[in-house]
N, CA, C and O atoms as a GROMACS GRO file, in nm:
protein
  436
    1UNK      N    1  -1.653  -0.420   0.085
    1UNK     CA    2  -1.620  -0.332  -0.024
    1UNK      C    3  -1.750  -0.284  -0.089
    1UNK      O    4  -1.853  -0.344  -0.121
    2UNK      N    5  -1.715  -0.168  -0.098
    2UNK     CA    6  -1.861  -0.088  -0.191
    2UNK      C    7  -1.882  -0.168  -0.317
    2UNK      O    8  -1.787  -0.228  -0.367
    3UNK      N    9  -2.051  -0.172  -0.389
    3UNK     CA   10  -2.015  -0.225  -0.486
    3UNK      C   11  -1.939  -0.146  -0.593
    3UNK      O   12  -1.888  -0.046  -0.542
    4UNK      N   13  -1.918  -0.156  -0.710
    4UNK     CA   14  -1.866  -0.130  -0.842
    4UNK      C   15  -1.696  -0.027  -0.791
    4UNK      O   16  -1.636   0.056  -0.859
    5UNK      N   17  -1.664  -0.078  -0.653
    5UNK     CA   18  -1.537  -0.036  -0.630
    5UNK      C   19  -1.407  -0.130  -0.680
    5UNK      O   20  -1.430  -0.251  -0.673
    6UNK      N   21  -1.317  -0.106  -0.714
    6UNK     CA   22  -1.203  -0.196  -0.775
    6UNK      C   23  -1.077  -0.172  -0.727
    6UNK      O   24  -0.985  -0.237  -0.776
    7UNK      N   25  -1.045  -0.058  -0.607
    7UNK     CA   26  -0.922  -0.005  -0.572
    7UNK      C   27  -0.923   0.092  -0.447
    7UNK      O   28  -1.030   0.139  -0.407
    8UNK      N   29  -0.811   0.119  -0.389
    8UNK     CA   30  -0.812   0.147  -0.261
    8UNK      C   31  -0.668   0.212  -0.195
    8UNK      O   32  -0.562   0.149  -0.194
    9UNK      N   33  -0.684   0.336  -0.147
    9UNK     CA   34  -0.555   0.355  -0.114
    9UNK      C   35  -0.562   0.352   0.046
    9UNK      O   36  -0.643   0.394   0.130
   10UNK      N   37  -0.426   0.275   0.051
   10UNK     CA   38  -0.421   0.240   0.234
   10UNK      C   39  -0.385   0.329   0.260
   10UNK      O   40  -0.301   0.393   0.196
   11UNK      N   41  -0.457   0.374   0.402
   11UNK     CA   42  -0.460   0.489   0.504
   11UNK      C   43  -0.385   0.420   0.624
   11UNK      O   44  -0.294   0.499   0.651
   12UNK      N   45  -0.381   0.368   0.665
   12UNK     CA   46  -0.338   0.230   0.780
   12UNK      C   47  -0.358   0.062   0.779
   12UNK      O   48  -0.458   0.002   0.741
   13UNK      N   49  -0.193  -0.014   0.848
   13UNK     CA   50  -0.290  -0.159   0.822
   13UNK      C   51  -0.254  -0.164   0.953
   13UNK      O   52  -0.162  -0.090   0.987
   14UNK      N   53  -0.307  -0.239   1.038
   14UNK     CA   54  -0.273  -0.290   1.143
   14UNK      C   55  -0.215  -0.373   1.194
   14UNK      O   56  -0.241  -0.480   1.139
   15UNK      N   57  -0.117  -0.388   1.311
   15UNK     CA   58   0.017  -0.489   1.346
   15UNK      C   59  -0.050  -0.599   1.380
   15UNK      O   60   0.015  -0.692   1.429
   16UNK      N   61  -0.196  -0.614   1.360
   16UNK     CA   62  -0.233  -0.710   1.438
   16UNK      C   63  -0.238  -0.832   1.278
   16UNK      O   64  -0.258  -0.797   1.161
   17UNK      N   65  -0.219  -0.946   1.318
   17UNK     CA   66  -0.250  -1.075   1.236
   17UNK      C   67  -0.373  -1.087   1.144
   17UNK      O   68  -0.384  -1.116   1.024
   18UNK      N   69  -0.473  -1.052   1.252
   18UNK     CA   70  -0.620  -1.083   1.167
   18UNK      C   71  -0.700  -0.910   1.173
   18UNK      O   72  -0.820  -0.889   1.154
   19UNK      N   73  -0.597  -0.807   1.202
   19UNK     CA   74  -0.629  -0.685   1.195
   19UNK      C   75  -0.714  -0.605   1.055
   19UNK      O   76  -0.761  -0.665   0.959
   20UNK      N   77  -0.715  -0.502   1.070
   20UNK     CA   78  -0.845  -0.450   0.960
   20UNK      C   79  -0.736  -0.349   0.897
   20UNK      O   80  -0.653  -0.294   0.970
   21UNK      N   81  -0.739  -0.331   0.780
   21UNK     CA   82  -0.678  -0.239   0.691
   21UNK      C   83  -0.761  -0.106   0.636
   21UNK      O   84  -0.831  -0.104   0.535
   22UNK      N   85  -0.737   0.001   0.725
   22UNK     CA   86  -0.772   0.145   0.696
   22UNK      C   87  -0.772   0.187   0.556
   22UNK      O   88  -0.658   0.220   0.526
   23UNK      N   89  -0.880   0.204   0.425
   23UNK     CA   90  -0.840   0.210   0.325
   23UNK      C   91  -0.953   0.340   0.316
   23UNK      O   92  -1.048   0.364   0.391
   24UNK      N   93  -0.894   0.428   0.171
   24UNK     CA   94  -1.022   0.510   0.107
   24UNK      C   95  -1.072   0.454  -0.028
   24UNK      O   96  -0.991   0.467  -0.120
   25UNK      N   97  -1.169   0.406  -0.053
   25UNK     CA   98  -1.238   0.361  -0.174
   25UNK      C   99  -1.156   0.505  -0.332
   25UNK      O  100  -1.146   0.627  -0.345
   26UNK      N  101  -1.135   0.432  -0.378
   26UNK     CA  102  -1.064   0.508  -0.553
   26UNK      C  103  -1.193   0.475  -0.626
   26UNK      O  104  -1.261   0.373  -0.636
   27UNK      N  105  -1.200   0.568  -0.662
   27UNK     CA  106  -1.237   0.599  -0.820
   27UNK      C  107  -1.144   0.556  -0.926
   27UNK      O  108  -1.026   0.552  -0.892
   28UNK      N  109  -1.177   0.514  -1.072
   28UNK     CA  110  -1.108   0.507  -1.190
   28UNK      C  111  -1.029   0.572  -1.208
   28UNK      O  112  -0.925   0.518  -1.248
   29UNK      N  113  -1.029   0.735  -1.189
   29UNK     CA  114  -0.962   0.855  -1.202
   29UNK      C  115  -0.840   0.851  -1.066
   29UNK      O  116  -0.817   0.961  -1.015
   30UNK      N  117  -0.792   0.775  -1.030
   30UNK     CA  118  -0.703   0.747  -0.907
   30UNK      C  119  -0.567   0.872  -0.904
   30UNK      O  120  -0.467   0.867  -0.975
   31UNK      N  121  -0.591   0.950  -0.829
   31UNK     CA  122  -0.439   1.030  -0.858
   31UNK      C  123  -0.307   0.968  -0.839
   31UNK      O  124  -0.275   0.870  -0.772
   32UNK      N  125  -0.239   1.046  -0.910
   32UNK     CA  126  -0.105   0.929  -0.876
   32UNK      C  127  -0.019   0.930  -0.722
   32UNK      O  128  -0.025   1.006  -0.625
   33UNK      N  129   0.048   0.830  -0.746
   33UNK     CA  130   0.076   0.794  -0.566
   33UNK      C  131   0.202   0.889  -0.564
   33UNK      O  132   0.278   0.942  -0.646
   34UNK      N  133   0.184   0.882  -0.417
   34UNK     CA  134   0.286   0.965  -0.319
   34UNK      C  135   0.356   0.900  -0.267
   34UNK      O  136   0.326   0.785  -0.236
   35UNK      N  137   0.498   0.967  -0.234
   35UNK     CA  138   0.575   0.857  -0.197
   35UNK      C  139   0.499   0.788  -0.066
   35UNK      O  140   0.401   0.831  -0.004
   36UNK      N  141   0.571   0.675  -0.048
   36UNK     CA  142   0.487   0.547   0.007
   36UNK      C  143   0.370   0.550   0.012
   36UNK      O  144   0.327   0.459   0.083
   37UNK      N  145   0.312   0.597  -0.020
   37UNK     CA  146   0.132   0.529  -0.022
   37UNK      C  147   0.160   0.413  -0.116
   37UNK      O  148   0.261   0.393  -0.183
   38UNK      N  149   0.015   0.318  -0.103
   38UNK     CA  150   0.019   0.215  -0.130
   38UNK      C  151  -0.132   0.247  -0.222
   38UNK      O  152  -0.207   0.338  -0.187
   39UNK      N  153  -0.165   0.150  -0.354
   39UNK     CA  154  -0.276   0.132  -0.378
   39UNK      C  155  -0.294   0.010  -0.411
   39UNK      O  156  -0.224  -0.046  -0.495
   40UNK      N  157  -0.417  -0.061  -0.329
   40UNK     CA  158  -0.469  -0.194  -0.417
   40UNK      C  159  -0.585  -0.173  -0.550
   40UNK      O  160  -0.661  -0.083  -0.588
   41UNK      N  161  -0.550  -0.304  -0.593
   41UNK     CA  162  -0.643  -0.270  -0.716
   41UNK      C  163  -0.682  -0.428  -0.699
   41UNK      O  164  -0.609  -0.496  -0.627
   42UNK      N  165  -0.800  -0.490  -0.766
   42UNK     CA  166  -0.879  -0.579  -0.741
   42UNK      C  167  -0.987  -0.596  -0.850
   42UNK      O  168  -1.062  -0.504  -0.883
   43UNK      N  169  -0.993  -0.749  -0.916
   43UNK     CA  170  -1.063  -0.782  -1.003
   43UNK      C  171  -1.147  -0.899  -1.005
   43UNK      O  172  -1.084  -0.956  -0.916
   44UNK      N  173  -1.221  -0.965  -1.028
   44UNK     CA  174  -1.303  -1.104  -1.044
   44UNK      C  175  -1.194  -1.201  -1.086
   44UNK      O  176  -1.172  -1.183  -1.206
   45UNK      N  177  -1.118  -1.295  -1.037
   45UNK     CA  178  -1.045  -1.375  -1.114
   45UNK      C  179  -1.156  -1.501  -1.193
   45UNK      O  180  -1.264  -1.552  -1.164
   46UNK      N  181  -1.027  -1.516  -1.343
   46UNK     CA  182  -1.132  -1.612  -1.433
   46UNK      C  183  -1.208  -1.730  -1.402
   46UNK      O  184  -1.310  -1.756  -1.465
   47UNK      N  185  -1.156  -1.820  -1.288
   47UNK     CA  186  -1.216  -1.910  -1.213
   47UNK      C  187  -1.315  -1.902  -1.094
   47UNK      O  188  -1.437  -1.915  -1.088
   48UNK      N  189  -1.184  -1.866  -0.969
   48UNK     CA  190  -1.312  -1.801  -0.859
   48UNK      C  191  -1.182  -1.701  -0.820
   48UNK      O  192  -1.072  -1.690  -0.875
   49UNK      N  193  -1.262  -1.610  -0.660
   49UNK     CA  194  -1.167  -1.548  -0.621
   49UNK      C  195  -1.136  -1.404  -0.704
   49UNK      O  196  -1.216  -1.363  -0.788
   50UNK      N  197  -1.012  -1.333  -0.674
   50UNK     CA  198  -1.028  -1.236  -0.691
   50UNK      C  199  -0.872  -1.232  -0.745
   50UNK      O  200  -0.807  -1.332  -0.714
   51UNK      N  201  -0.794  -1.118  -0.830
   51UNK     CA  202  -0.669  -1.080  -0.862
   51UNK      C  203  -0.648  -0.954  -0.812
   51UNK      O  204  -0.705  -0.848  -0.838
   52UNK      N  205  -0.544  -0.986  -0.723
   52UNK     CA  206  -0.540  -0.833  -0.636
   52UNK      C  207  -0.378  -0.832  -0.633
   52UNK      O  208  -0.288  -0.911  -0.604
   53UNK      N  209  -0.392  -0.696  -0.679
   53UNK     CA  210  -0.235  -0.612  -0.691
   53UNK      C  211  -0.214  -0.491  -0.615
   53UNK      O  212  -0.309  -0.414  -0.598
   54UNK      N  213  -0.074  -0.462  -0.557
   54UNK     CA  214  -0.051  -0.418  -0.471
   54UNK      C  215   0.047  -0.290  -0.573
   54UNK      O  216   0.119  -0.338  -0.660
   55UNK      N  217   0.045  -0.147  -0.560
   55UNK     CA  218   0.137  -0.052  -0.623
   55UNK      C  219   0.187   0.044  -0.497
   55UNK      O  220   0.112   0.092  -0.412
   56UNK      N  221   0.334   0.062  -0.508
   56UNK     CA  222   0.369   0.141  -0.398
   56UNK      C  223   0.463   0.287  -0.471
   56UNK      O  224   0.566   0.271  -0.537
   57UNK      N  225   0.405   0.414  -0.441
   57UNK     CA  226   0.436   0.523  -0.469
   57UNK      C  227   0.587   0.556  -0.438
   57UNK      O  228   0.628   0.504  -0.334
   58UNK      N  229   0.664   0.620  -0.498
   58UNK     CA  230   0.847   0.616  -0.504
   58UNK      C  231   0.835   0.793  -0.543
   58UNK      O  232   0.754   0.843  -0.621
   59UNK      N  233   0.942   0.866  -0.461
   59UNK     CA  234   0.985   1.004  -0.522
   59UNK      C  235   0.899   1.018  -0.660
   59UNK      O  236   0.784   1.063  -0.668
   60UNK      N  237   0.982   0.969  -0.769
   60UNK     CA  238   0.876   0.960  -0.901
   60UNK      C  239   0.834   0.911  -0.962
   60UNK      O  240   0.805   0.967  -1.068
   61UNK      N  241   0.799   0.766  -0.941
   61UNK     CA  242   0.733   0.679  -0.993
   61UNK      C  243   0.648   0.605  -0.924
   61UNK      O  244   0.661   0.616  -0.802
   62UNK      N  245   0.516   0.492  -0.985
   62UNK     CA  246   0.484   0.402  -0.907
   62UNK      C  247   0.539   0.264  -0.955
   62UNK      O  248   0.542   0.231  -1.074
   63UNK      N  249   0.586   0.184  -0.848
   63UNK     CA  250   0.596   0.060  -0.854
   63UNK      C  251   0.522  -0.044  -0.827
   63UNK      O  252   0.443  -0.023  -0.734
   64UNK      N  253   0.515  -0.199  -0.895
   64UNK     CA  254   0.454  -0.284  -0.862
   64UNK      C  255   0.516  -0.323  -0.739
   64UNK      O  256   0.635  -0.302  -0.716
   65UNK      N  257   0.425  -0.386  -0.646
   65UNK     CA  258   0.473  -0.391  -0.541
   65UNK      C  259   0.440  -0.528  -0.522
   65UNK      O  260   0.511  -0.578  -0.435
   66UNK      N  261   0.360  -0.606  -0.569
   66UNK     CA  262   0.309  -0.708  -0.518
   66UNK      C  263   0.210  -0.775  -0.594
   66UNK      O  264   0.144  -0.686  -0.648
   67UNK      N  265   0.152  -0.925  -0.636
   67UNK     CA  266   0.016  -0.981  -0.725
   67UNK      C  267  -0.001  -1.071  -0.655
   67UNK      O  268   0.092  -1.145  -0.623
   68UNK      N  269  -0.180  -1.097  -0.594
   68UNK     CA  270  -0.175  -1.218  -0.547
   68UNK      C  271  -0.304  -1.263  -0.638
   68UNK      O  272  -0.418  -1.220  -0.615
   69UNK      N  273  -0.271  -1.363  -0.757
   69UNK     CA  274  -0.337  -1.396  -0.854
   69UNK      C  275  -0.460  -1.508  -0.795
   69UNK      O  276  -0.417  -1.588  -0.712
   70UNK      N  277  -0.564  -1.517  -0.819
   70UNK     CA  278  -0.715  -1.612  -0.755
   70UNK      C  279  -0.701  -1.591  -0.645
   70UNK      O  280  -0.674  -1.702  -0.599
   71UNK      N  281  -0.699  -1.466  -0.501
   71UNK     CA  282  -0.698  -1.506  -0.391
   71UNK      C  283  -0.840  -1.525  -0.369
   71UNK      O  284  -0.934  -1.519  -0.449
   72UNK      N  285  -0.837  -1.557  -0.202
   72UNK     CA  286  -0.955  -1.594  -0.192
   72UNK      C  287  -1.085  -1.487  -0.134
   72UNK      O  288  -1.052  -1.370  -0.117
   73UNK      N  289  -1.176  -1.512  -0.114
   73UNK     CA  290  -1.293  -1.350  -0.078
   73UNK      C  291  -1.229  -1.301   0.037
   73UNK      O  292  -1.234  -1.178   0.047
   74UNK      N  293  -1.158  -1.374   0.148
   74UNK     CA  294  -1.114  -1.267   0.231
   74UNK      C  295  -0.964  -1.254   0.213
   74UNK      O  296  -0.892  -1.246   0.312
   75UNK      N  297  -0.922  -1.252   0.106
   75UNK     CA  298  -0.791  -1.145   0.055
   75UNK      C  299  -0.728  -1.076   0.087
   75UNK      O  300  -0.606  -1.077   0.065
   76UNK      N  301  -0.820  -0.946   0.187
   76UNK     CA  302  -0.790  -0.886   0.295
   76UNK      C  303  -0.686  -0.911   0.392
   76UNK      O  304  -0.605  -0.829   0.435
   77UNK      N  305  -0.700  -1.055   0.429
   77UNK     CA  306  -0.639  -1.115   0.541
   77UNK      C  307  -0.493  -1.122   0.470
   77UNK      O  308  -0.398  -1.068   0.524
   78UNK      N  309  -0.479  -1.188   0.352
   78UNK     CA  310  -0.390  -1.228   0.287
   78UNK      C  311  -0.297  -1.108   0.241
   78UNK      O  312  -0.178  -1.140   0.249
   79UNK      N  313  -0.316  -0.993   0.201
   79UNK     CA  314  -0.234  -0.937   0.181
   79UNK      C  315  -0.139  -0.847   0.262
   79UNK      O  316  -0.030  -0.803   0.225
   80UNK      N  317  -0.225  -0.822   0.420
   80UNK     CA  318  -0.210  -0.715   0.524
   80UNK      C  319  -0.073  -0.761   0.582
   80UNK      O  320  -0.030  -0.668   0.650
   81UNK      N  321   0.024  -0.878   0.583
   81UNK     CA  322   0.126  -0.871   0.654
   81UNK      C  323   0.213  -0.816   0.530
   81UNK      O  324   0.319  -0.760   0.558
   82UNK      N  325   0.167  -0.830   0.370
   82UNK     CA  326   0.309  -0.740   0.321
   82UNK      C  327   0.292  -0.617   0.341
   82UNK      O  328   0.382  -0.539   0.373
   83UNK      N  329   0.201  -0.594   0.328
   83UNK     CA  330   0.145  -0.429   0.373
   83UNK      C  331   0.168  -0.372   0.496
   83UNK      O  332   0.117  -0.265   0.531
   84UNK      N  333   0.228  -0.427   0.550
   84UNK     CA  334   0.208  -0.423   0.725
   84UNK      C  335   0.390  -0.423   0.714
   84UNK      O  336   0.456  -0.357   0.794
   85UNK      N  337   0.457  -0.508   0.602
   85UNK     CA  338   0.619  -0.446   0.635
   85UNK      C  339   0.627  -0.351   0.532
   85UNK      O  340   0.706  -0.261   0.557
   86UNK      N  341   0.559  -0.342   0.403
   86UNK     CA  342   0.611  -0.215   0.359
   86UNK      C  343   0.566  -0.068   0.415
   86UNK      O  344   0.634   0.032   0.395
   87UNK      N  345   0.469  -0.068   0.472
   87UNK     CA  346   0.413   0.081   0.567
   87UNK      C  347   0.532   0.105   0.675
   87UNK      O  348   0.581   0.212   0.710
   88UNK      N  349   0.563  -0.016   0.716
   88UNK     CA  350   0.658   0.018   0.827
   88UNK      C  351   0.818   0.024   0.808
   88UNK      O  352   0.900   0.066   0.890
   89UNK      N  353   0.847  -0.036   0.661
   89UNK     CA  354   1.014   0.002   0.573
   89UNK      C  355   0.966   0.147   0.533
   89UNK      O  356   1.022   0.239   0.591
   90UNK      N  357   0.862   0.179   0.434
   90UNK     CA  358   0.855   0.300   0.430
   90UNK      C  359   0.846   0.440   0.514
   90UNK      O  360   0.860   0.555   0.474
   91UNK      N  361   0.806   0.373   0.688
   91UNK     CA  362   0.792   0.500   0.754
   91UNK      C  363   0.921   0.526   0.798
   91UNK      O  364   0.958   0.641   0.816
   92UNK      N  365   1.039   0.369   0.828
   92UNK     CA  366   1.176   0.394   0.856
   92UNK      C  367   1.264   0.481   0.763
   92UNK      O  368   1.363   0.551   0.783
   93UNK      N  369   1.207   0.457   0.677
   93UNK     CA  370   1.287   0.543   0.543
   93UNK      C  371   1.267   0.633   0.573
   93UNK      O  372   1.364   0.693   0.620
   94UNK      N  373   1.160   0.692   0.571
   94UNK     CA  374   1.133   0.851   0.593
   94UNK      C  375   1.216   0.859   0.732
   94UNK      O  376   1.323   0.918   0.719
   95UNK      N  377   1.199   0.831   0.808
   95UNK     CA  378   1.251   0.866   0.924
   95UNK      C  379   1.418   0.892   0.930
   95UNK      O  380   1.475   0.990   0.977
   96UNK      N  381   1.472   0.783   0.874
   96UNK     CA  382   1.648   0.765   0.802
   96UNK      C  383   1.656   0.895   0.749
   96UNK      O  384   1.713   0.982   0.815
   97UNK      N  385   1.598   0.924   0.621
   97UNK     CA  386   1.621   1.026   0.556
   97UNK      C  387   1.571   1.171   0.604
   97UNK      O  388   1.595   1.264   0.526
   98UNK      N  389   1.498   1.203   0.734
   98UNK     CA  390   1.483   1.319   0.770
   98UNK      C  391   1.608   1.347   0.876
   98UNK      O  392   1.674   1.451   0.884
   99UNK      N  393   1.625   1.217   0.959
   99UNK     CA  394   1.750   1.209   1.061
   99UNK      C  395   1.861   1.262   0.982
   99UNK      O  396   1.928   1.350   1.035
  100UNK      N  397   1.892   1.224   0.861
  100UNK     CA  398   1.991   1.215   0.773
  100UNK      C  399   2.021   1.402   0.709
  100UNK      O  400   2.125   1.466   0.693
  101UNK      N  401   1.901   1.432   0.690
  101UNK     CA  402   1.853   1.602   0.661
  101UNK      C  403   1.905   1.695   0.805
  101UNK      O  404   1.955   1.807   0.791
  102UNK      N  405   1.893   1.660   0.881
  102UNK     CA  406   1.873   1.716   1.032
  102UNK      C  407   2.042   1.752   1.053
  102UNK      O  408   2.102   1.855   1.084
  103UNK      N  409   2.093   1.586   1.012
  103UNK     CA  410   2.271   1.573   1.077
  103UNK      C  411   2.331   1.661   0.935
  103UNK      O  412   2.429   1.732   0.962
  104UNK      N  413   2.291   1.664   0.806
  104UNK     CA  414   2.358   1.755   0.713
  104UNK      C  415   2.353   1.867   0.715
  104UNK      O  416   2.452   1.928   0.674
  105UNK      N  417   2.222   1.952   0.769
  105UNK     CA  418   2.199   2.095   0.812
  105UNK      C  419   2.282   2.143   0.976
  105UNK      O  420   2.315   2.253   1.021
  106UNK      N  421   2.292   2.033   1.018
  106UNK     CA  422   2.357   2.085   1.188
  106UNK      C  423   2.571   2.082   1.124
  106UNK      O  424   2.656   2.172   1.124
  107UNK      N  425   2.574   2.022   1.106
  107UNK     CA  426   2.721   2.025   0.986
  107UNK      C  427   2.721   2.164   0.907
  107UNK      O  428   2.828   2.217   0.876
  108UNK      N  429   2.622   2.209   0.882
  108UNK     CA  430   2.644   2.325   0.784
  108UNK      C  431   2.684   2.418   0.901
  108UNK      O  432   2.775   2.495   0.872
  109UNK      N  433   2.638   2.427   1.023
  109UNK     CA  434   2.614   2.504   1.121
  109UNK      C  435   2.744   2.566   1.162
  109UNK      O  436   2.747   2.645   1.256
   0.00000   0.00000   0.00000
């Protein structure tokens, strides 16, 4: 992680176990999320370790998605399998709901 970075929006995580998570470094000024994108955010926890929170973008809102309070420096590791089912509930969704668009327009037909 760059220094004085604190957040990150996932671009890709990978199916793999000990895989690498595709992210773009945020700025403070973070635009707001899109549906399913994901953003982490990340702090010094008061002991050791780090507090890292997970927000997932909705039609119009963002939701908390996830806190993993003191993890440890590779955190990374730790958070990529929830990230790894919500990228992949969220791409089914989309997919449900365009299938779903497709069969209501061929009905109009």
């Amino acid at each position: 992680m760059p220094d004085g970075v604190r957040g990150a929006l996932v671009q890709r995580v990978s199916p793999r176990y000990d895989g690498p998570l595709d992210v773009t470094w945020l700025t403070a000024e973070a635009p707001k999320l899109t549906l399913g994108r994901i953003r982490l955010r990340w702090e010094p926890a008061s002991r050791a370790g780090w507090n890292v929170s997970a927000h997932l973008g909705l039609a119009t809102t963002e939701v908390h998605l996830a806190s993993w309070p003191a993890a440890p420096d590779d955190w990374p590791r730790l958070v990529r399998p929830t990230l790894h089912e919500v990228t992949g509930l969220c791409a089914a969704l989309a997919f449900a709901t365009d299938a779903l668009d497709l069969s209501n327009r061929l009905a109009e037909v």
